[in-house]
C-alpha positions in Angstrom: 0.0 0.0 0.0 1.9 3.2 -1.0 1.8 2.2 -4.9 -0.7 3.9 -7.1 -1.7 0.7 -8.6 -1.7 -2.6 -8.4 0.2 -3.3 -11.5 3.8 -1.9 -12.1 6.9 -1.4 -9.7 6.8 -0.6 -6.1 6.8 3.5 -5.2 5.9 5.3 -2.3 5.1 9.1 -3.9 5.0 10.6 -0.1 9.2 10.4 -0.7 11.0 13.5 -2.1 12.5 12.6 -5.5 16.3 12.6 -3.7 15.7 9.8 -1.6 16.9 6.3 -3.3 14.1 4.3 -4.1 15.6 1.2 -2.3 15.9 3.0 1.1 12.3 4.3 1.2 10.7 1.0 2.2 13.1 0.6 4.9 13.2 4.1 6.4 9.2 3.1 7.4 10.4 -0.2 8.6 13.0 2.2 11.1 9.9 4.3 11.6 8.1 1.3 12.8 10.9 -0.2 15.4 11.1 3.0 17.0 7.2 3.5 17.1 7.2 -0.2 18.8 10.4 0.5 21.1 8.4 3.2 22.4 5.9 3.2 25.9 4.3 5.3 28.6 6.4 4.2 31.3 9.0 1.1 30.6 8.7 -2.1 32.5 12.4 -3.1 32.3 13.1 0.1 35.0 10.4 -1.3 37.2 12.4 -1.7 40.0 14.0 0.8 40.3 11.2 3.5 39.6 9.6 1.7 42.6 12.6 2.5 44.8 12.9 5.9 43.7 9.3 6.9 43.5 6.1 6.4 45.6 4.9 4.4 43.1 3.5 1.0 43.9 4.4 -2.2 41.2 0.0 -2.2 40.6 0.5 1.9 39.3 3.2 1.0 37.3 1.3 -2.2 35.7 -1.4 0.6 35.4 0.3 2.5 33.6 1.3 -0.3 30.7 -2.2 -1.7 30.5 -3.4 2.1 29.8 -1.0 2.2 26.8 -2.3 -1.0 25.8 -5.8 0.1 25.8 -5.3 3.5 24.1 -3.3 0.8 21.5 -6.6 -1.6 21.5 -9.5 0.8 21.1 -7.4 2.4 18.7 -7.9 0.0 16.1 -11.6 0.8 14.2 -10.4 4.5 13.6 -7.2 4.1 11.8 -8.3 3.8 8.3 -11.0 6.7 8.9 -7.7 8.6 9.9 -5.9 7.2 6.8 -8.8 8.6 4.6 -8.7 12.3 5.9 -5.0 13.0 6.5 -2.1 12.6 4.8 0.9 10.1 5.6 2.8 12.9 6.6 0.6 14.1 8.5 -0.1 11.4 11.1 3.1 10.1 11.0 4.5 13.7 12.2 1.4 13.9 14.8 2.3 10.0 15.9 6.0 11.4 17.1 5.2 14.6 18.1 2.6 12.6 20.5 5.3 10.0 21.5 8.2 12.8 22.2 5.2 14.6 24.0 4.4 11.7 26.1 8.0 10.7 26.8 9.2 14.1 27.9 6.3 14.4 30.7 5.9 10.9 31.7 8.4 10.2 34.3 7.5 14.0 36.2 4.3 13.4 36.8 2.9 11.6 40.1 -0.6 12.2 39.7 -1.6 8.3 38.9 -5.2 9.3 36.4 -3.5 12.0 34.7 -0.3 9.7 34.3 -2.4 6.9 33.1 -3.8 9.7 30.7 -0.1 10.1 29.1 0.2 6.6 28.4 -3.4 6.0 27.0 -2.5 8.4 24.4 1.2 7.8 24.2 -0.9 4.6 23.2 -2.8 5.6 20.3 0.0 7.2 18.7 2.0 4.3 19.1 -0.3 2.1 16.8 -1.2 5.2 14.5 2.8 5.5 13.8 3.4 1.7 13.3 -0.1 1.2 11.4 0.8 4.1 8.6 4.3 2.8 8.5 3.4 -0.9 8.1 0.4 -0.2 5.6 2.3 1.7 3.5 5.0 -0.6 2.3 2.3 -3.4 2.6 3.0 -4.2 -1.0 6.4 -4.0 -0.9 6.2 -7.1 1.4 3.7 -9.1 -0.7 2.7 -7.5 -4.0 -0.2 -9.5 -3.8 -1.4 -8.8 -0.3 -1.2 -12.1 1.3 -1.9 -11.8 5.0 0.3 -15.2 5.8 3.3 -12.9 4.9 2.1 -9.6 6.2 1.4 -10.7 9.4 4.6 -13.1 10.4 6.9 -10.2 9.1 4.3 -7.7 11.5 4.9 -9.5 14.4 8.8 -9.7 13.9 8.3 -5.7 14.5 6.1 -6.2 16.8 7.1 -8.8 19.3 10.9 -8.4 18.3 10.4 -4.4 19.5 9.0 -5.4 22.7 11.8 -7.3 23.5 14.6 -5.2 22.6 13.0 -2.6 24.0 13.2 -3.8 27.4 16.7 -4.8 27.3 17.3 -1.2 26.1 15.7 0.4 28.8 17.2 -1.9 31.4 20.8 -1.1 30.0 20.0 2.8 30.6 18.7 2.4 33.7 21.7 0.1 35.0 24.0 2.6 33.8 22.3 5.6 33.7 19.1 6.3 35.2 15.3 4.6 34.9 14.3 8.2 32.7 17.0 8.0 30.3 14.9 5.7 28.3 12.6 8.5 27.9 15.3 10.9 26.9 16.3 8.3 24.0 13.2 8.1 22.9 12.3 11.9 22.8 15.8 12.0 20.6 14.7 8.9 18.4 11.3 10.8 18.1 13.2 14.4 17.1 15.2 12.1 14.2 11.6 10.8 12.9 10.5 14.4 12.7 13.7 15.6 11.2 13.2 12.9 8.4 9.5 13.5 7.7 9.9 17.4 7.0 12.9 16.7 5.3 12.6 13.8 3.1 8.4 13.3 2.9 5.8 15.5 1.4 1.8 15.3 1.7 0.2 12.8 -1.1 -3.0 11.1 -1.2 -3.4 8.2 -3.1 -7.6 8.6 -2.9 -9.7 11.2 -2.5 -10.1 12.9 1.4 -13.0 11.4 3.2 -14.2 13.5 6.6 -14.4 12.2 10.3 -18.3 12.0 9.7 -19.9 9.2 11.2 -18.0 8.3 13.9 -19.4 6.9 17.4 -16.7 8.7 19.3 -19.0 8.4 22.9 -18.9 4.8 22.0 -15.2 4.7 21.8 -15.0 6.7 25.1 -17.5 4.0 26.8 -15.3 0.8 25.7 -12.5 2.5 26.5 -13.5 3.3 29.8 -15.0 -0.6 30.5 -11.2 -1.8 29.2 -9.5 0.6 31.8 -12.2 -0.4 34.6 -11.6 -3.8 34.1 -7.6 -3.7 34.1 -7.9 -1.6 37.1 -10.4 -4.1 39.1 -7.8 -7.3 38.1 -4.7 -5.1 38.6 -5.9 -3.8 42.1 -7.9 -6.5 43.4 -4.9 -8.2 45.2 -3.7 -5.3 47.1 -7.2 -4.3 47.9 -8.2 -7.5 49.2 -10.8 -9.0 46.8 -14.3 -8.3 47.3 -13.5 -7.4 51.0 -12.6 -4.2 49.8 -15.9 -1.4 49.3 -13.4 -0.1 46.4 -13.7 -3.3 44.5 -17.4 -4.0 44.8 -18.2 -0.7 44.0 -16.0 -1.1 40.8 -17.7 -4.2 40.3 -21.0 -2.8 39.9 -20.0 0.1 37.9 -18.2 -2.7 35.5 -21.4 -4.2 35.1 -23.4 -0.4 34.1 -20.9 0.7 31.5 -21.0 -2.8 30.0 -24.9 -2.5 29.5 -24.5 1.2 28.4 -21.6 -0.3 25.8 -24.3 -2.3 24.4 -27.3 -0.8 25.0 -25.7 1.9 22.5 -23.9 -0.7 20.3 -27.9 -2.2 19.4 -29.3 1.5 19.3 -27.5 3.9 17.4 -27.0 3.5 13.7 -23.5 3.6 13.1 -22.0 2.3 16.6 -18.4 2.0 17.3 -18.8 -1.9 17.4 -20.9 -2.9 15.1 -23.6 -6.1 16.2 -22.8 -8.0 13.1 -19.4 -7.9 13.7 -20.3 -10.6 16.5 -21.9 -12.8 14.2 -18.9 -14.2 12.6 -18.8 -17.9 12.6 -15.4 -19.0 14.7 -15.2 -15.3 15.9 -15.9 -16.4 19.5 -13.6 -19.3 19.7 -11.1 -17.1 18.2 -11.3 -14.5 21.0 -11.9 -17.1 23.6 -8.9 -18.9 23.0 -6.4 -16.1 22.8 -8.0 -15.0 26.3 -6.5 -18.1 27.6 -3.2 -18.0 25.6 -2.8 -14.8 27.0 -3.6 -16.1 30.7 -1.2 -18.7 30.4 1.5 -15.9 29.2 1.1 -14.1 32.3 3.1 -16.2 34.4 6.1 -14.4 32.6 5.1 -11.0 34.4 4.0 -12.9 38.1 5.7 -16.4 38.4 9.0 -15.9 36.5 9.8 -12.6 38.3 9.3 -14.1 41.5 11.0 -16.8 41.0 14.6 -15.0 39.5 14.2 -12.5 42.7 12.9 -14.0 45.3 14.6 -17.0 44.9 17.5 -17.1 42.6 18.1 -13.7 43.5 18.8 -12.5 40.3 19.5 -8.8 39.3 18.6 -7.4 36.4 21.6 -7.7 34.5 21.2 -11.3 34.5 17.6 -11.5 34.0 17.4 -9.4 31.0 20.2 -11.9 29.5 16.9 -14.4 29.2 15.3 -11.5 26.9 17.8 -12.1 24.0 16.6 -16.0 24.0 12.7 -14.7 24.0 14.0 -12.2 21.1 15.4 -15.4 19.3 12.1 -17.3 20.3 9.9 -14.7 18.4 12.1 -14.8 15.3 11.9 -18.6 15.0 8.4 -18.7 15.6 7.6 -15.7 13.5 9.8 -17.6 10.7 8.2 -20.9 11.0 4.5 -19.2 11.1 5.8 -18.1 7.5 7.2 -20.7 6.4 3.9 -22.8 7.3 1.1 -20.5 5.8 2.8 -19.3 3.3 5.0 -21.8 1.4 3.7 -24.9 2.7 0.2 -23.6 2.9 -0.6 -26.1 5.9 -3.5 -25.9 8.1 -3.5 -23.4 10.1 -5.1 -25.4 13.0 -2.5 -27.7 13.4 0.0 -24.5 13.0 -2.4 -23.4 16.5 -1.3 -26.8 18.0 2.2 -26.4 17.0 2.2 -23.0 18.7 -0.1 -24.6 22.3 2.7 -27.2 22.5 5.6 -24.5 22.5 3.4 -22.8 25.1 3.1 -26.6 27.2 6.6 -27.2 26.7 7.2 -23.7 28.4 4.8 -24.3 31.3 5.7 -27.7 32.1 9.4 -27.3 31.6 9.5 -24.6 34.7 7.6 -26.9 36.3 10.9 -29.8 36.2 13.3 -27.3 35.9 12.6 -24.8 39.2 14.6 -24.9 41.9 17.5 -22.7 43.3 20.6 -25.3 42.4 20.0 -24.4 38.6 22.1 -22.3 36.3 20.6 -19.5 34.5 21.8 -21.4 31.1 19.3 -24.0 31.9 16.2 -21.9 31.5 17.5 -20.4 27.4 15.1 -22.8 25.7 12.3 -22.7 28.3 12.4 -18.9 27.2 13.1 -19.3 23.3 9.9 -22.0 23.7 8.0 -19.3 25.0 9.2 -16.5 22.6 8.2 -19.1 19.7 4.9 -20.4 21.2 3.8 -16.8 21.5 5.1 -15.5 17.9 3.1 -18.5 16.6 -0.1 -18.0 18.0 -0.3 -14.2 17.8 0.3 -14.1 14.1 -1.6 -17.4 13.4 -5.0 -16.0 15.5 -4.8 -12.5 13.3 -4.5 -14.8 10.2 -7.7 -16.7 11.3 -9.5 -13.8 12.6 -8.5 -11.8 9.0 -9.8 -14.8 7.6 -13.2 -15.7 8.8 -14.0 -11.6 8.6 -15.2 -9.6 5.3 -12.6 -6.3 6.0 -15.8 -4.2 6.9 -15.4 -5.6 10.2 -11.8 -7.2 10.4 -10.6 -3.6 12.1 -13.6 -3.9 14.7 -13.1 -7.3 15.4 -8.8 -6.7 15.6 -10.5 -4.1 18.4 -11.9 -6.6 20.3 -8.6 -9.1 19.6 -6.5 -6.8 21.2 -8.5 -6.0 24.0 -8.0 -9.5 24.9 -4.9 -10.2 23.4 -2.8 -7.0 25.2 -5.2 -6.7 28.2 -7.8 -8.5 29.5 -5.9 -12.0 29.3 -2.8 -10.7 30.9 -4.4 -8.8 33.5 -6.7 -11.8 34.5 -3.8 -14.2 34.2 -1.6 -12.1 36.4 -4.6 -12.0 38.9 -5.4 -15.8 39.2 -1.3 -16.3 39.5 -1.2 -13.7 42.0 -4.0 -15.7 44.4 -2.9 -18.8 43.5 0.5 -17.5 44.8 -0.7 -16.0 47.7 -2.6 -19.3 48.7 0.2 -21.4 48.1 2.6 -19.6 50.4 0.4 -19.3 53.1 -0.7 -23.0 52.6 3.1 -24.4 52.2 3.9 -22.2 55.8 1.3 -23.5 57.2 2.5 -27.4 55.9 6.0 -26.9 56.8 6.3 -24.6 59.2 6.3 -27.7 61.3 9.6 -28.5 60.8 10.8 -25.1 62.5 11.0 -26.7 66.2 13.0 -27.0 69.4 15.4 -29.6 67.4 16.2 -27.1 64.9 17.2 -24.2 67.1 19.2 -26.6 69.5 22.0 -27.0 66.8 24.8 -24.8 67.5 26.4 -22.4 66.4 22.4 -21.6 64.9 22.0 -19.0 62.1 18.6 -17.8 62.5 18.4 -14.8 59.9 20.4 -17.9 57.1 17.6 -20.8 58.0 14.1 -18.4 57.8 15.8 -17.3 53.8 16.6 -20.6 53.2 13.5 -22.0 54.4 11.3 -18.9 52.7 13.1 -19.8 49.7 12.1 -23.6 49.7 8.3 -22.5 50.5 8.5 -20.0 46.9 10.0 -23.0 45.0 7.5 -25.2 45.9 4.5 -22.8 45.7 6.2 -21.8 42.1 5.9 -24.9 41.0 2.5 -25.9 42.0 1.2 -23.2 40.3 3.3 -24.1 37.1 1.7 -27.7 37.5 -1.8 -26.5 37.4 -0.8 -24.0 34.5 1.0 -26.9 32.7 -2.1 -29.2 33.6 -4.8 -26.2 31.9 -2.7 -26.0 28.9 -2.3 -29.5 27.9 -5.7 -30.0 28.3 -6.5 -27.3 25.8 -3.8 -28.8 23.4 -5.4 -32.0 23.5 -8.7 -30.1 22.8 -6.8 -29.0 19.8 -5.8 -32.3 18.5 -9.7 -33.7 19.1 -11.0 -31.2 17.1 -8.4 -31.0 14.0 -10.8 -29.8 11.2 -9.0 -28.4 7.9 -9.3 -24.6 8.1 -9.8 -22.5 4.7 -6.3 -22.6 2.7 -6.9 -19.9 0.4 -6.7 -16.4 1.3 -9.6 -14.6 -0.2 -8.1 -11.2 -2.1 -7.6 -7.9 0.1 -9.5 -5.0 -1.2 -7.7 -2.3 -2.6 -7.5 1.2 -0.7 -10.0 2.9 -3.1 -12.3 -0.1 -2.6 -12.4 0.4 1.0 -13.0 4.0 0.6 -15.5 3.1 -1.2 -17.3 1.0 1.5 -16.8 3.3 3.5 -18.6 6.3 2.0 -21.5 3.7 0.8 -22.1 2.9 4.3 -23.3 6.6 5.1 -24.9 7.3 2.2 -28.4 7.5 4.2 -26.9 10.4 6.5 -25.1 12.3 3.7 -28.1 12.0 1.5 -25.9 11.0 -1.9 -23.3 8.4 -2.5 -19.4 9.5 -2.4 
């Protein structure tokens, strides 16, 4: 997308006439790396933000799952963007938002307004990579074939959330938790440099206007994504339902979902149409990366406690384990390719390929935790679950592009995301959480039995070296319970998988082309305008 036509050589007219042909594709594929490397807040500086801050590990979570959303809701107002402004035009608006964000971000302490930052630092995150990605769309596949696009997508995608947080952990060890900020606002100044200088404003259709858009719909899902992260991010530290916080959240959950929908079934052009949730396989689809995702989780919960509170890692070593997840995600990304596109298997059993990475993962911490291992031990547990999750993201998006006509597709990717950067992480991290919680209380209350009059009697007695030893052997053990149980959840899905391997749809159907769409688009307001565009 970029070309004019469909027929002919690849050009992207938005380029200045002095800029060599062969580096325009891949100054957008720079533009989209640094678009992906970029955040709200950065989790690899965690730690230390926590020490140096008031803020609490739950306001820092906060904080991604608000850039997340802002990513997620994003999604059914990208192409109406596309249709009224120039390339240049949003991609300079996408940086100037990112530098924006970046410079203010780490001064502010007020948590809504912060949150704020990184909800929009959100949307121009996906706007930057989304008019990047589209426009050299054909210069990846000339013939628009989704089982390229979308391997090659998440190889940005997944790769840049990787590298990014080795890069920020490298500042912050030798710098200071903000200078990832500062590289970023510099990163941000170069995009802008290179836009003005080397880009001009071209349309390749004709300008369509912001009419018709259910912007107090977008504002309700959007508020019912943040309301829900918040209740799962929060609900551990304020007790559960115990908490007058969390019931009252709960009930106000519950009366922006029926206004959601109530409005969704009312109005005539809602922000989520109904028929988008009559897809056949659209459920299943968003079901099952739900779980994916809540099996993912224990990367953010089990595997951080387990490399601090019981190897006692730092975060040097840890983020050595990011390079094999990096290597993970561009094997899997690879194979997905290589699958769907040049073998043209079925893209179930490519899901069940991807479901036993993800078992292999689980069940391999399971055998493999304990405090006598080497850190080299864990490399392929992490490249399993760098490929497992490489797979399955860019196989789902396949299946959901798939079993969608494109009226809906960027609706649907909406909802996707929701539950593919969101709602399954933020669950997943909350049933790991409990289930940690009741494990160490449970495995205390087991063997704290074996803290007696014998055991203090030995002399010389360390008391301060046998309570970390012995804390340490209660975490192992409660770690890999909960592994079990995840390990026991997935395999069962997998072997749902294998019972119900049913041949999927080989054949891409055709993409529509950008005037097409356009096209659609206008048609579908053609009773409110009162003439056809």
């Amino acid at each position: 997308m970029g070309a004019p036509a469909l027929n002919g050589p690849f050009t992207m007219p938005m380029f200045r006439d002095f800029v060599p042909r062969k580096w325009q594709p891949w100054i957008y594929v720079f533009f989209a790396f640094t678009f992906q490397f970029s955040g709200g807040l950065y989790l690899g500086t965690l730690n230390q933000m926590m020490g140096e801050t008031t803020l609490m590990r739950e306001d820092l979570l906060m904080c991604l799952y608000a850039n997340l959303s802002g990513m997620a809701i994003y999604f059914p107002l990208l192409f109406r963007m596309k249709f009224r402004f120039t390339n240049k035009t949003l991609l300079i608006a996408a940086s100037l938002g990112v530098l924006i964000c970046n410079l203010v971000a780490p001064y502010i302490t007020f948590l809504p307004l912060l949150w704020a930052v990184c909800f929009v630092e959100g949307i121009c995150k996906i706007q930057g990579t989304f008019e990047c990605m589209s426009n050299i769309q054909l210069w990846m596949t000339p013939k628009r074939d989704f089982t390229v696009f979308f391997p090659l997508l998440h190889i940005v995608i997944l790769g840049s959330m990787q590298l990014s947080d080795i890069l920020a952990t490298y500042l912050m060890y030798y710098y200071h938790w903000s200078s990832m900020h500062w590289f970023m606002v510099g990163v941000m100044l170069f995009n802008l440099l290179v836009l003005y200088v080397c880009t001009r404003h071209f349309r390749i259709i004709k300008k369509f206007p912001l009419f018709g858009i259910d912007w107090l719909g977008a504002v309700i899902w959007a508020a019912l994504l943040l309301e829900i992260a918040y209740f799962f991010d929060y609900g551990d530290w304020y007790d559960w339902w115990n908490s007058p916080v969390i019931r009252s959240l709960a009930v106000i959950i519950v009366i922006t979902a029926i206004v959601g929908i109530w409005r969704m079934c009312t109005i005539r052009h809602p922000f989520w149409e109904p028929k988008m949730w009559t897809y056949r396989y659209l459920l299943p689809v968003f079901i099952l990366i739900t779980l994916v995702e809540g099996f993912l989780a224990a990367e953010r919960v089990l595997e951080e406690v387990f490399y601090e509170e019981v190897m006692h890692y730092e975060e040097m070593v840890s983020v050595q384990l990011d390079w094999f997840a990096a290597i993970g995600v561009l094997i899997g990304c690879l194979f997905a390719y290589w699958w769907m596109h040049v073998k043209r298997f079925n893209y179930l059993r490519l899901l069940i390929v991807g479901m036993t990475g993800l078992a292999l993962y689980l069940s391999g911490y399971y055998f493999m935790i304990s405090s006598d291992i080497h850190v080299s031990q864990l490399y392929w547990l992490i490249v399993c679950r760098g490929f497992a999750y490489a797979v399955l993201s860019a196989t789902f998006m396949v299946c959901l592009e798939e079993i969608m006509t494109f009226q809906h597709f960027f609706q649907a990717l909406s909802v996707f995301n929701m539950l593919h950067m969101v709602m399954g992480g933020v669950i997943g991290s909350a049933i790991y959480t409990q289930g940690l919680s009741y494990y160490i209380s449970d495995n205390l209350s087991r063997y704290g039995g074996n803290i007696n009059h014998v055991s203090f009697s030995r002399a010389p007695f360390e008391l301060g070296s046998y309570m970390e030893t012995f804390i340490s052997y209660i975490m192992e053990i409660s770690l890999k319970q909960l592994y079990g149980w995840a390990a026991y959840a997935c395999i069962f899905l997998l072997l749902l998988f294998l019972l119900y391997d049913a041949p999927i749809r080989r054949d891409l159907k055709p993409m529509p082309s950008w005037k097409s769409i356009r096209k659609e688009v206008a048609n579908s307001f053609m009773k409110l305008t009162g003439k056809e565009s």
